[in-house]
C-alpha positions in Angstrom: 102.7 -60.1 75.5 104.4 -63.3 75.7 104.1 -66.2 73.8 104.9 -69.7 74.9 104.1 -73.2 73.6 103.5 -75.5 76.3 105.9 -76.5 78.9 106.8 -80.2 80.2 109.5 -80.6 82.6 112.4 -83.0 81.1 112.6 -84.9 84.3 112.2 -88.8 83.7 116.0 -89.2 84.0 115.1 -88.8 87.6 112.5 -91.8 87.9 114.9 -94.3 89.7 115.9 -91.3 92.1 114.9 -89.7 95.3 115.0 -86.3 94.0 111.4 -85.4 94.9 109.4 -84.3 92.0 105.0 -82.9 91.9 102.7 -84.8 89.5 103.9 -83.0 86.5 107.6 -83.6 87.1 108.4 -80.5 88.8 111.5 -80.6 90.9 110.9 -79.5 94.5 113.6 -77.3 96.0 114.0 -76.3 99.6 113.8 -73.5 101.7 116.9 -72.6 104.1 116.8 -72.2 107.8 115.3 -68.8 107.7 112.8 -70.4 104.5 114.1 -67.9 101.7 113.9 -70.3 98.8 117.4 -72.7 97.6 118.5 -74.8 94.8 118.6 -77.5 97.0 116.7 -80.7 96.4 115.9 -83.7 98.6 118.7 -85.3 97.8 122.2 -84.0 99.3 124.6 -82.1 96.1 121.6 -82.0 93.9 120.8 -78.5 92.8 117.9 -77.8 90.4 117.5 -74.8 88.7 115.7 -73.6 85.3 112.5 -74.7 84.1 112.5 -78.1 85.8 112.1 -76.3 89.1 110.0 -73.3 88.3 106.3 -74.5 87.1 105.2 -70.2 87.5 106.9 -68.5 85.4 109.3 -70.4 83.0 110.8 -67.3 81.6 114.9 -67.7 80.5 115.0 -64.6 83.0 114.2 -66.6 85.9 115.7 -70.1 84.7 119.1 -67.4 84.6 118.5 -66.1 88.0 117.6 -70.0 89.6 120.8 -71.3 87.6 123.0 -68.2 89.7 121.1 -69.8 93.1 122.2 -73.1 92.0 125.5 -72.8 91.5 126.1 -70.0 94.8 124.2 -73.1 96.7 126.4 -75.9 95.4 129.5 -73.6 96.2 128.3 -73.4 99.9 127.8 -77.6 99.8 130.8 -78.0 98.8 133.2 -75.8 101.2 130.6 -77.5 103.9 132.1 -80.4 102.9 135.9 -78.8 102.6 135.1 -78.1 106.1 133.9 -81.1 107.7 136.7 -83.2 105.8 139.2 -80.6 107.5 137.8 -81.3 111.1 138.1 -85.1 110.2 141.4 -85.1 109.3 142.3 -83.0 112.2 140.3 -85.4 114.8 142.1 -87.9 113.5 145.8 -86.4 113.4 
């Protein structure tokens, strides 16, 4: 048995934002190509992970396993970015 006291996602911070949230404050992530689920928000670099993006299960296991996603998905955005600012300079050399 678990026992949990109830959960609200600490999102307000994100009002002024367009990192898309549901009714309850819930952080959307998407899917990739393929549509295995990513850390990825609507908004380019912003990664969610943890609670704020998992209104299932809310378990510290999970939250653990969505913060590793986060941070191998911010990895790949940035050295997509080491890339492309590469093939700039080079274009422009």
């Amino acid at each position: 048995m678990f026992y949990a006291v109830g959960h609200t996602p600490n999102t307000r911070f994100l009002d002024e934002t367009a990192v898309e949230r549901d009714e309850s404050g819930y952080i959307f992530t998407q899917a990739d190509d393929v549509g295995r689920p990513t850390a990825r928000t609507s908004v380019d670099g912003v990664f969610a992970a943890g609670d704020v993006a998992d209104p299932r299960y809310r378990q510290a296991i999970t939250s653990a396993g969505t913060g590793s996603m986060a941070a191998l998905d911010a990895e790949e955005f940035l050295e997509t970015l080491r890339e492309s600012d590469e093939l700039t300079a080079t274009a422009t050399a």
